[in-house]
N, C-alpha and C positions, 0 to 999 in steps of 0.2 A: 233594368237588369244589366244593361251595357258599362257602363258606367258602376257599377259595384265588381263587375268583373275585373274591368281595367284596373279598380285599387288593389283588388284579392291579386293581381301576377303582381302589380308595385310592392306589397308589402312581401311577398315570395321574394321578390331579386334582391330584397334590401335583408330581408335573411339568410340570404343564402351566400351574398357580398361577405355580412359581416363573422361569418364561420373562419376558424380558424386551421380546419378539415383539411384534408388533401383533399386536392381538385375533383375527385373519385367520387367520393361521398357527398351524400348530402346531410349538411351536420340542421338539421331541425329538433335534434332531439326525442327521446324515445314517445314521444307521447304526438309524434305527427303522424297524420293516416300514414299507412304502409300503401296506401294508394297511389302516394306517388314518391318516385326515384330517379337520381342523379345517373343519367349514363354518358358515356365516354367513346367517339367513335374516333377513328386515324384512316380510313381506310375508305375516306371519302374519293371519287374519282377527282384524278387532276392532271387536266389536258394541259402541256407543255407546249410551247414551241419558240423556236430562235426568232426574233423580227428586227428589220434592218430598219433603225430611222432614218429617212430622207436625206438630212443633213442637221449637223451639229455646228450652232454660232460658236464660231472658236477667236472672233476677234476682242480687242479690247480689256481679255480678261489680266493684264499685268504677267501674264506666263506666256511661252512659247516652249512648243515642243521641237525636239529634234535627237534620231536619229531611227532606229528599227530595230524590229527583232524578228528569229521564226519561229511558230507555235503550227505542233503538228494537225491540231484540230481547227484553228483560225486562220492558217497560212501564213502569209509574210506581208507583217507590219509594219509601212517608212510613214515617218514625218520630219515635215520640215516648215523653220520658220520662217515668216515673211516681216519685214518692217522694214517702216521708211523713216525717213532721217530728217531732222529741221536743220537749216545754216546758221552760223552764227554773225552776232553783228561783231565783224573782225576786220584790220585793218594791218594788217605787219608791214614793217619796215622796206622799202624800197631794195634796201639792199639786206636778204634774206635769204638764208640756203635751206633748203629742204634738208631732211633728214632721214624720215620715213613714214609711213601711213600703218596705223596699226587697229583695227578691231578687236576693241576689250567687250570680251561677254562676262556678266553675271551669271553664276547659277544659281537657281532658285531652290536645291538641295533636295528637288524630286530627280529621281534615279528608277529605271524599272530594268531590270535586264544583269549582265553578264558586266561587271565594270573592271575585270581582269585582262583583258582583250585589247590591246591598240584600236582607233579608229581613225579614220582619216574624214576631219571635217574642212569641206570647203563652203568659199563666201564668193556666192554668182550676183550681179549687177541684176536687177530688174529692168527687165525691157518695155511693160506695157502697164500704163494707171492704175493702179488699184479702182477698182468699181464695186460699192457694196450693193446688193438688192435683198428686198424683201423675200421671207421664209412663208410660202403659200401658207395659209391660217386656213384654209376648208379642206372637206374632204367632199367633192361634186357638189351639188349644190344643197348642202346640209350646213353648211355655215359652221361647224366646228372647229375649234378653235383651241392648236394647238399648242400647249405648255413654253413649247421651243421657240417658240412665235418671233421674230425680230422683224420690224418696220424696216431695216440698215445695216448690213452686218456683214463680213465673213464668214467662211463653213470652213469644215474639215474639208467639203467636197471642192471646194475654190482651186481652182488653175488660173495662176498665173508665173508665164513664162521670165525666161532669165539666158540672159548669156550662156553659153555653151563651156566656154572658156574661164575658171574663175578668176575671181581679184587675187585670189589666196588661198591657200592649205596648209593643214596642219595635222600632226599624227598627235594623238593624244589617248592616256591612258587615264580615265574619269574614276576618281576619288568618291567612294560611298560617302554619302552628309556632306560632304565638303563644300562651301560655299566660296571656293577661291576665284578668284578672276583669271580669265582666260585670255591670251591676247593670240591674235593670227594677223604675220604680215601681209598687207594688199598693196596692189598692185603700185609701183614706184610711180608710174606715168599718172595713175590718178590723180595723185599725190601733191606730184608739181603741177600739176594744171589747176588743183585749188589754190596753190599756192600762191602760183602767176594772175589767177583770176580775182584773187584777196586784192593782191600788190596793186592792180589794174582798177578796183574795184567794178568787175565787169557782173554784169544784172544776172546772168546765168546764176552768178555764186551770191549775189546783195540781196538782190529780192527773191522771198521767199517763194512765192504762186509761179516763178521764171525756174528760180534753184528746185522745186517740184518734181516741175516737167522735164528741166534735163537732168536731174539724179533722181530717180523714182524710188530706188528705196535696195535690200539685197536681202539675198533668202541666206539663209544657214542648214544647210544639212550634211547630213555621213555619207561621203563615198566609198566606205569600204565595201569590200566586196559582198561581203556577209556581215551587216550590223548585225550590233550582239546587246544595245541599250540603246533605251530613248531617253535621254536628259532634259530635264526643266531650265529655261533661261529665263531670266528675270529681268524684264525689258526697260522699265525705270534705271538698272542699274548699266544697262550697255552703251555704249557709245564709237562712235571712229574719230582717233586721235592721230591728227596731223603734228609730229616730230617736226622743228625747224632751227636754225641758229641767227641772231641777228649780235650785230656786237654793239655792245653797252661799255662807255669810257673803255673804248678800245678793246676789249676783251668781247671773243667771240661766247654768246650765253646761251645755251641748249632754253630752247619756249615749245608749247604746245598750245594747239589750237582743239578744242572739241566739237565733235558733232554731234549730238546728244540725240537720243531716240527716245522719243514718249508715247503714255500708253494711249494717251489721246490722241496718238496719230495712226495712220493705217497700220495693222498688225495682225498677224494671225494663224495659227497653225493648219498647215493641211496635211492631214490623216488618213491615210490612204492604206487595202490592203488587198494582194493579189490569192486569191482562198482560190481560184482554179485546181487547183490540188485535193481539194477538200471538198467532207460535204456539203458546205455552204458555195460548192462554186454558183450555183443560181440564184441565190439569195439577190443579189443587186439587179434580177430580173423579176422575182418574184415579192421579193418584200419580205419574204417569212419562209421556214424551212420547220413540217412539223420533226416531234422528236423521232420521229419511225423511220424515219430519212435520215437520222444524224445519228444513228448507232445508238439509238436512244438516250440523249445527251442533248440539252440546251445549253446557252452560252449568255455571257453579260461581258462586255468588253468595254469600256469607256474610251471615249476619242471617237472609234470607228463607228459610232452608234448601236452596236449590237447590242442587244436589251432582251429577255426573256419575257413572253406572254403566258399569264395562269388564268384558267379557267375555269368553273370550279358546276359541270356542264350539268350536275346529275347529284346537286345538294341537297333540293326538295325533294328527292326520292329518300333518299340516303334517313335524314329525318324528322323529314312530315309526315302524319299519319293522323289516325286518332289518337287523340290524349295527349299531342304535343303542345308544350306551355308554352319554353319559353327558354331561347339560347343563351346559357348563363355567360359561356365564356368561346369563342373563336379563335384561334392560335395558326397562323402561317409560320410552318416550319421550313426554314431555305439551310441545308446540308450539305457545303461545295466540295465537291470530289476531293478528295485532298489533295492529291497528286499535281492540279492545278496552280499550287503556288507553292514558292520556297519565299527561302530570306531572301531571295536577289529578286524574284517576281512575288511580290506581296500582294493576300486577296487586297483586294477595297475595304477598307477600314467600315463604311457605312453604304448601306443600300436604301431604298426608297423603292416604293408602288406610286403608280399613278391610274388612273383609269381609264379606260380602250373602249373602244369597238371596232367596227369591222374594221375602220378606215387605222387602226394601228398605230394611230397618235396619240402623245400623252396629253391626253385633255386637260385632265387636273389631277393635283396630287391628293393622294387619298387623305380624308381626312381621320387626325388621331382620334381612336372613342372619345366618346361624351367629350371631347374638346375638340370644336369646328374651328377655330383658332388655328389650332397646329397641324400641320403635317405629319406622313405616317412615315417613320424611317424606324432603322435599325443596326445596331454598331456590331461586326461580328465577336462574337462570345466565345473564349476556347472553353472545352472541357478537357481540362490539365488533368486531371485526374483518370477517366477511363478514355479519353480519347474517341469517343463516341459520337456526340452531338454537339461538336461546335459547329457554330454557325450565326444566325440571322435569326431572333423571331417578331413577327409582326403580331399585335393586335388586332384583331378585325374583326371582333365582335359586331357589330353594330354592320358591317357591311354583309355579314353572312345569313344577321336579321332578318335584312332584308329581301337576300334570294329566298330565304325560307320563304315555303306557299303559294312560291310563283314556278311557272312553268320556265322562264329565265330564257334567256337570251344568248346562245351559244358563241355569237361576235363578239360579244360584251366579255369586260375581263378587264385583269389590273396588268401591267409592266412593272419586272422589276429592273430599276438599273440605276446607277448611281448617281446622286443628287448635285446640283449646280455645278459650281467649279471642279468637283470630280468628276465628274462628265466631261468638260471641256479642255479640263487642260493636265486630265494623266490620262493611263493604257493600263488601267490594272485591268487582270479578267478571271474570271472563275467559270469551270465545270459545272451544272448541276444533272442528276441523275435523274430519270423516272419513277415515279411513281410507284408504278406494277413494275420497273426492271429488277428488282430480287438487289437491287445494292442498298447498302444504308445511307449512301452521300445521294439525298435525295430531295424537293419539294412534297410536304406533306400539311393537310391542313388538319389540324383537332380540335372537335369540336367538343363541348362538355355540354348538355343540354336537358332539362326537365319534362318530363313525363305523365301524364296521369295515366294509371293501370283503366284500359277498359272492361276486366272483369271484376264479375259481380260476385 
């Protein structure tokens, strides 16, 4: 009898798929029992909360971030970037005048912030080796293993010190999309002492593992008082150009020497943020902050790790029962406050879930229905038209399946927060509301799911 059942719900889903019905209805046609019917819930409970990940691998990725913003609900966001530098195999003229030493940065034509506003960026010398380690993959001895996972890497959380004093600064007013090059004069004395160390061919500057150790590399960040954006720098395209003159058939000729920066060498942004201000000032003591503590309000921030945990703690009540068949369709609604972003701070084009428990790590990323292949993401959607429900929607049939029936697991839960390189190397962030707070910018899950009448 088992087994003739399974095909009676198979052949139900495949007619209830191929209906061309609003999701409301169930289109079987007048001559199906009135036994059973298509219902519609939103009003499922969904537990919110902010959770802080550990640390985010921000090396390697070909971008560098740099500079800050303030956000009255996040606090005050600085980054800044780290790279080191290879020598060249170079040889100038005995008799050669220096010129000047200049750091040209690429921008990578990520912008988040306020780019009307002077800034003043400086270029500090790195004082101590770069050292990458491993990103802890358990959570106690449960062996879990998280998404973030790096054998060798850099974080947002990485300190590493610099000179007090920099090589160089420069006030500049950053061009929205603009991908010009940037140049800031460093320090003159550097300058000539690669110059004198070329001419000399001394090991400090010839050999690379020597040239390393006494040039480690130079951070880039905004001294202004109040950063007002954080800029993308494009690390393939950066470099420190040594300005010199040597004379050719008597005539004195302007030459340059390059120091080229690659992505295969240490690099990496560190994303830091002081929320003492804010609800979330214990976040970095506790891990998580629920929404009833944040003005009822969760958060997703890329860079700083902040990620939104959903829960969904009370779905087999909501509709398990007698006569429940069979969930046609699952729908995560994600509705970011509006007021959360403009044109100058843009949402996150795309989101992603991943799946949790207690330990608050993205274990894996949820997979797409009926395709184990793919991953679950979602590109925000406007409604240009009534200005009501844009946003994010995820499928999740198939994962809401599954809590149906079961008693569930109140640690267990998915993360939503932005996928691969939006994670690591912008700072978009968005608002989301609760549930039960009475606002419409909110997380909401709908469910669409069939029924058999128990009366007779």
């Amino acid at each position: 009898m088992r087994w003739r059942l399974h095909i009676f719900f198979i052949g139900l889903l495949v007619i209830c798929l191929g209906c061309d019905h609003d999701p409301g209805v169930l289109g079987l046609g007048s001559n199906f029992s009135s036994d059973f019917g298509m219902m519609v819930v939103d009003t499922t409970t969904v537990q919110v909360s902010t959770v802080l990940l550990d640390s985010i691998p921000t090396s390697s990725t070909g971008s560098l971030l740099m500079g800050g913003y303030s956000d009255p609900k996040l606090g005050n966001l600085t980054a800044k970037g780290y790279i080191q530098v290879t020598n060249p195999t170079w040889t100038p003229a005995t008799v050669a005048f220096f010129d000047s030493l200049v750091l040209r940065i690429a921008h990578s034509g990520y912008y988040y912030g306020d780019t009307t506003q002077a800034q003043t960026i400086e270029v500090h010398r790195v004082t101590k080796d770069f050292k990458t380690y491993a990103l802890p993959f358990y959570w106690y001895n449960e062996g879990q293993y998280s998404a973030l996972y790096k054998a060798a890497s850099l974080y947002n959380t990485t300190k590493t010190p610099v000179e007090s004093t920099p090589l160089g600064s420069r006030q500049v007013i950053f061009r929205p999309n603009a991908k010009d090059t940037l140049t800031i004069r460093l320090s003159d004395a550097l300058g000539k002492e690669w110059l004198t160390s070329a001419q000399a061919q001394a090991p400090d500057l010839v050999e690379t593992a020597r040239f390393l150790t006494y040039f480690k590399g130079v951070s880039i960040e905004n001294a202004s008082a109040q950063p007002a954006v954080v800029v993308g720098l494009n690390t393939d395209g950066m470099k420190i150009r040594l300005y010199y003159k040597e004379y050719s058939a008597d005539k004195l000729t302007q030459k340059y020497q390059d120091f080229a920066f690659s992505s295969s060498l240490f690099n990496y942004s560190s994303i830091t943020a002081d929320r003492s201000a804010t609800k979330l000032k214990d976040i970095a003591t506790t891990g998580e902050v629920i929404s009833t503590a944040s003005d009822d309000q969760v958060y997703v921030q890329a860079g700083t790790g902040l990620v939104t945990k959903i829960r969904f703690p009370h779905v087999h009540k909501t509709i398990d029962g007698k006569g429940t068949l069979l969930v046609n369709q699952a729908q995560l609604l994600i509705e970011p406050v509006k007021d959360s972003f403009d044109k100058n701070r843009p949402y996150p084009k795309t989101l992603t879930i991943f799946k949790t428990d207690r330990s608050n790590l993205p274990l894996a990323q949820l997979s797409a229905d009926y395709n184990p292949s793919a991953g679950q993401s979602a590109s925000y959607t406007e409604d240009k038209e009534y200005q009501t429900s844009s946003g994010y929607t995820f499928n999740i049939t198939q994962y809401v399946q599954n809590l149906v029936g079961t008693e569930g697991n109140t640690d267990n839960g998915l993360l939503l927060m932005p996928p691969g390189t939006e994670l690591t190397t912008k700072v978009n962030k968005i608002y989301l509301g609760v549930n039960n707070s009475g606002t419409k910018y909110r997380v909401k899950l709908k469910i669409w799911y069939t029924r058999k009448s128990t009366e007779q």
